[in-house]
C-alpha positions in Angstrom: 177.3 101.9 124.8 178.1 99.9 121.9 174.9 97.5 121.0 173.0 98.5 124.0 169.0 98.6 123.2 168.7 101.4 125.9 171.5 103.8 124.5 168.3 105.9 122.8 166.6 106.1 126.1 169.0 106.9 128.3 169.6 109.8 126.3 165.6 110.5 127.6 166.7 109.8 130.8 169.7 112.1 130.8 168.5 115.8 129.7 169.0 118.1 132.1 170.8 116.3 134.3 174.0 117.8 135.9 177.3 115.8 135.3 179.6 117.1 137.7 178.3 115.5 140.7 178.7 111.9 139.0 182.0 112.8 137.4 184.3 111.2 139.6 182.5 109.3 142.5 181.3 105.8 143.2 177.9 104.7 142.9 175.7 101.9 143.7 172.4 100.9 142.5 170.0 98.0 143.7 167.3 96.5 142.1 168.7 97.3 138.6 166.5 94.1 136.8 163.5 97.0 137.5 162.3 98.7 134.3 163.0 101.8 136.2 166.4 99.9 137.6 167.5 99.0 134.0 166.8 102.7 132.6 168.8 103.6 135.9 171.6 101.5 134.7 171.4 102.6 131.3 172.0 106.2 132.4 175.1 105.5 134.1 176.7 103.2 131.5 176.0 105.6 129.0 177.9 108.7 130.7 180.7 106.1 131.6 180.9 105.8 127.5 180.8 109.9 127.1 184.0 109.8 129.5 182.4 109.9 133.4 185.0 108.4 135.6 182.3 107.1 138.0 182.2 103.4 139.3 179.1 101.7 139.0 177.8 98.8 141.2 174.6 97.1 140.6 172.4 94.5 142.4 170.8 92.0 141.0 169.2 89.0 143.1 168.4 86.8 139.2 170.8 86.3 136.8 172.2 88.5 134.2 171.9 88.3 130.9 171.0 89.4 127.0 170.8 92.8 126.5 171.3 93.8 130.1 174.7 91.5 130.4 176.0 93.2 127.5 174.9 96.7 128.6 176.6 96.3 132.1 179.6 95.2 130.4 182.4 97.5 131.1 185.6 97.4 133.5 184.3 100.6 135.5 180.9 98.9 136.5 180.7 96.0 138.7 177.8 93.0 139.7 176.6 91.7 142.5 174.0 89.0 142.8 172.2 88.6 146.2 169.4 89.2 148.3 168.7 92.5 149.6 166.9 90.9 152.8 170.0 89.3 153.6 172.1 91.5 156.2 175.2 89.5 155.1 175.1 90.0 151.4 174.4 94.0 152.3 177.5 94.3 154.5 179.2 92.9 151.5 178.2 96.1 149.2 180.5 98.8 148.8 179.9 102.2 150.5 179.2 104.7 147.7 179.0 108.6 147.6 175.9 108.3 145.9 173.3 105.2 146.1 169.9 104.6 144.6 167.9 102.2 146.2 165.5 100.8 143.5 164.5 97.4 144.4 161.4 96.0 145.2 158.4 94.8 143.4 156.5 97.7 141.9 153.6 94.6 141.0 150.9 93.8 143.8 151.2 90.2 142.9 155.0 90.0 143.6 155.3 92.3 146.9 152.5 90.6 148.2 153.8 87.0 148.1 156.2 87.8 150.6 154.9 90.5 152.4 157.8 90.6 155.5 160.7 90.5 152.6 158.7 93.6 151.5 158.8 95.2 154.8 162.7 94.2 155.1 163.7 95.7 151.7 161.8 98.7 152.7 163.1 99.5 156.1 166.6 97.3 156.7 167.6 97.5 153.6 167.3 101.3 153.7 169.0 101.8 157.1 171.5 99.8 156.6 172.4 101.9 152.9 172.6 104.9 154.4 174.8 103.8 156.7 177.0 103.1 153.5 176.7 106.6 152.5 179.4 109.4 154.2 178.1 112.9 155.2 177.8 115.2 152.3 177.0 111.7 150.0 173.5 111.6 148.4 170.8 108.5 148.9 167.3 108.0 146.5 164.7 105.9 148.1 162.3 105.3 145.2 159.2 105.2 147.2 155.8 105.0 145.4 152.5 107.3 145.0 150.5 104.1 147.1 151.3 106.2 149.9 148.3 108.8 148.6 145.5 106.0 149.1 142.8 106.5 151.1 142.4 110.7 150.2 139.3 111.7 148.8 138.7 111.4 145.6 139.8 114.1 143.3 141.8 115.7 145.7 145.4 116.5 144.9 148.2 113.8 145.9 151.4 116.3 147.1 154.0 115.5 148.6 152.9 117.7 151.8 149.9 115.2 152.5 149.9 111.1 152.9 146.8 107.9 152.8 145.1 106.9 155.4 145.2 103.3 155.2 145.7 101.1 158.2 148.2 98.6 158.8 145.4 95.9 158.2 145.1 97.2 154.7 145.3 94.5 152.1 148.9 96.7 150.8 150.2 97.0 154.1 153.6 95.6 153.9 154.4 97.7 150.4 152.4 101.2 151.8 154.2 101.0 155.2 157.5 99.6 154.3 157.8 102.4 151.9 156.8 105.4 154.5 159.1 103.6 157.1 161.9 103.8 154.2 161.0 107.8 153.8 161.0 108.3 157.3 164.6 106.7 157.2 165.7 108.6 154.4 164.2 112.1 156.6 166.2 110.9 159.6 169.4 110.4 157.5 169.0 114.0 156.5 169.9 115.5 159.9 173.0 113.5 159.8 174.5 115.6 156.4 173.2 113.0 153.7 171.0 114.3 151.1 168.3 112.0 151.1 165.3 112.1 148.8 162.3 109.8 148.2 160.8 109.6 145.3 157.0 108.6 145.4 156.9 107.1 142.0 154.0 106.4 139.7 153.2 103.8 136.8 156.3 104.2 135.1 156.2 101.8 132.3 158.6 100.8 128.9 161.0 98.9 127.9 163.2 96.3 130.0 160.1 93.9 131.6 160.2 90.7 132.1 157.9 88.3 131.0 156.9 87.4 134.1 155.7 91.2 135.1 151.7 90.9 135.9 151.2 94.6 135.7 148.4 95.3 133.9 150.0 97.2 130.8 152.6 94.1 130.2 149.7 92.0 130.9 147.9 93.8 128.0 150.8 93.6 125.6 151.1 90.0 126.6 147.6 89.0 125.9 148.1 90.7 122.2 150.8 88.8 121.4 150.1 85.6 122.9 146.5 84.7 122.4 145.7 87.5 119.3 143.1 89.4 121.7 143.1 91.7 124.8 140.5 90.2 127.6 140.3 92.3 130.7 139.0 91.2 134.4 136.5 94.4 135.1 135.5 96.9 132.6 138.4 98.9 133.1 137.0 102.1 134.7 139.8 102.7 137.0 141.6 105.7 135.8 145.5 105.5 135.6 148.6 108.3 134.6 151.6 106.5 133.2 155.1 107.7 133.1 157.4 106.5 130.5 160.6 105.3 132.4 163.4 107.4 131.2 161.1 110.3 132.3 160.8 109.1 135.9 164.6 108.2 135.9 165.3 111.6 134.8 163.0 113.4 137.7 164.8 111.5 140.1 168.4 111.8 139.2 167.9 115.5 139.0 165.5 115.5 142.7 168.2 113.7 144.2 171.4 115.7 142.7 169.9 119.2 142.5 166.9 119.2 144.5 165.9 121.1 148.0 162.9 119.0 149.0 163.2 115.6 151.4 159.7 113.9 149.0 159.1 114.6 144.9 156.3 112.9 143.4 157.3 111.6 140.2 154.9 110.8 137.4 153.3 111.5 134.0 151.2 114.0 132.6 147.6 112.5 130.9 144.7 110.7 132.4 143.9 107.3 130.9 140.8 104.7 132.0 142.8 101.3 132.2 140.7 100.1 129.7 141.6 103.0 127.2 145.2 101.6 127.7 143.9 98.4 126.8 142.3 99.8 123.4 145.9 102.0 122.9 147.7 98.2 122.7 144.6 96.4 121.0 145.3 99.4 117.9 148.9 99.1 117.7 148.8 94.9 117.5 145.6 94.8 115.6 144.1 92.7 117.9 140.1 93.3 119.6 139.7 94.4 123.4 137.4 92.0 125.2 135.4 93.1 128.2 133.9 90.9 130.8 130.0 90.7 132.0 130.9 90.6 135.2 134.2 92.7 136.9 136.6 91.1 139.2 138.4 93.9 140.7 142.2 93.4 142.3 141.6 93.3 146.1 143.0 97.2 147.7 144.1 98.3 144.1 143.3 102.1 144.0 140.5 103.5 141.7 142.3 106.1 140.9 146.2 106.7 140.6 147.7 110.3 139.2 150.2 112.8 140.9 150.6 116.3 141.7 153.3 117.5 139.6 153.8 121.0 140.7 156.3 121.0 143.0 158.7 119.6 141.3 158.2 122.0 138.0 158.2 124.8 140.1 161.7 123.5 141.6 163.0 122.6 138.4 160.4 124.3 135.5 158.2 122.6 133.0 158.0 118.8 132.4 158.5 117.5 128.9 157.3 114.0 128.5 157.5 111.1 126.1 153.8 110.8 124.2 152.6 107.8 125.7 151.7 106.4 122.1 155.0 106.6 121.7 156.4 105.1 124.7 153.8 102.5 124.4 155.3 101.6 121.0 158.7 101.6 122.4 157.6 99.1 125.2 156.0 96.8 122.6 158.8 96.8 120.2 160.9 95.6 123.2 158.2 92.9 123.5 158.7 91.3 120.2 162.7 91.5 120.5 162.9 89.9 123.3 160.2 88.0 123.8 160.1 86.7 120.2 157.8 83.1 121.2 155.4 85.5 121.8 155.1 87.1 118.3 
């Protein structure tokens, strides 16, 4: 990966993982302009420069460019730009021995704008993958830990329980899409495809665009923009972030070594949103303002963390990049290449 800004963190992303299944096989990935599809991406291109023969294919509905152009760069790995909800454009893809299915919003504000593209990326989309993948082929359905809300309060969210929302939450169309896609992926199971959802977390890092409203990049934003950090509620809501060449690594290694259908997939660390806030406001040097009175985002949980346990007793211990760390990494990546905002 000869310039790539991601070569470090794929390395992250990478430990542990077996190379033999990816040696010699085709893959396709959607949704790679994700941070978690970028560090994805990065992954791949990087054991395509240590010698893999696999064949890469990547969707992409925006165009390509920078540091992710150049990255994706390389006569074994191929582009497609299109739309995910259109059956036309998937009938186009290629069929793949392995697929990770990665696109989506993770950001209320975007999956909510259009909530029945939300629903069609979640449950078309996903059937009509599998279909692309032959018996004996592996799928990942990066789901999301949303699925967990409406449990009590401090109970623990594993992968053997679910919410209780209803289909009139305000989420709906994200929460439901996503437990319609895991019920697809569990169906596909029974047919010899080795299927495995990945209820993902608040991963976080570099590779978001300027655009993302999620509230860490929202933070970082605020820093660098307007020389202060001023948040919409007091920030009580408590939050465990995952840096993403952690969460790419649980799920390459879930999906290419592991027995379960569902693996949560998340950090390690409680953190009140508004310590997050005062993590940023240190690094930048700016102050962390709160308001007098909260406005609180309509259906966003007051709590978000995972149970980790049955992955690590799958696949042992987590190790974990410090989130000061991680947080520093994200920032950097910031000021590169977002440099109007510096």
């Amino acid at each position: 990966m000869s310039s790539s800004y991601f070569h470090e963190d794929a390395g992250i992303a990478l430990e542990g993982v077996p190379r033999e299944p990816l040696q010699d096989c085709r893959v396709l990935l959607t949704g790679a302009s994700g941070v978690v599809g970028i560090h994805m991406a990065a992954a791949f291109r990087r054991l395509i420069d240590e010698g893999s023969k696999l064949r890469l294919q990547v969707t992409f509905q925006s165009p390509v460019t920078g540091v992710i152009a150049e990255m994706l760069d390389h006569p074994q790995i191929s582009i497609r730009r299109g739309d995910l909800t259109d059956p036309t454009f998937r009938r186009s893809l290629d069929e793949a021995e392995v697929i990770l299915h990665a696109a989506g919003y993770g950001q209320p504000g975007r999956f909510l704008e259009n909530p029945g593209k939300t629903i069609r990326l979640n449950t078309e989309a996903t059937l009509d993958l599998l279909d692309k993948v032959p018996s004996g082929g592996r799928f990942l359905f990066v789901s999301t830990s949303e699925l967990y809300v409406g449990l009590p309060a401090g109970e623990p969210n594993s992968e053997d329980r679910i919410g209780t929302t209803n289909t009139t939450h305000p989420r709906a169309c994200y929460i439901e899409g996503k437990r319609c896609g895991e019920a697809a992926c569990n169906a596909a199971r029974a047919s010899g495809i080795h299927a495995v959802s990945g209820r993902l977390a608040l991963a976080y890092g570099p590779g978001a665009h300027s655009h993302d409203r999620r509230v860490l990049y929202t933070f970082i934003e605020k820093a660098l923009r307007q020389g202060q950090i001023t948040m919409m509620d007091h920030g009580d809501a408590r939050r465990i972030y995952c840096y993403a060449p952690d969460a790419v690594r649980i799920m390459l290694r879930a999906v290419l070594e592991g027995r379960e259908p569902i693996y949560n997939v998340g950090g390690r660390g409680v953190l009140l949103i508004r310590e997050v806030a005062e993590k940023i406001g240190a690094q930048l040097g700016v102050p962390v303002r709160l308001p007098e009175t909260a406005r609180p985002l309509e259906g966003a949980p007051a709590e978000v963390g995972l149970d980790m346990g049955l992955y690590e007793r799958e696949f042992g211990p987590l190790k974990y990049v410090d989130f000061d760390e991680g947080l520093r990494r994200t920032i950097a990546w910031h000021r590169r290449e977002q440099p109007a905002a510096a």
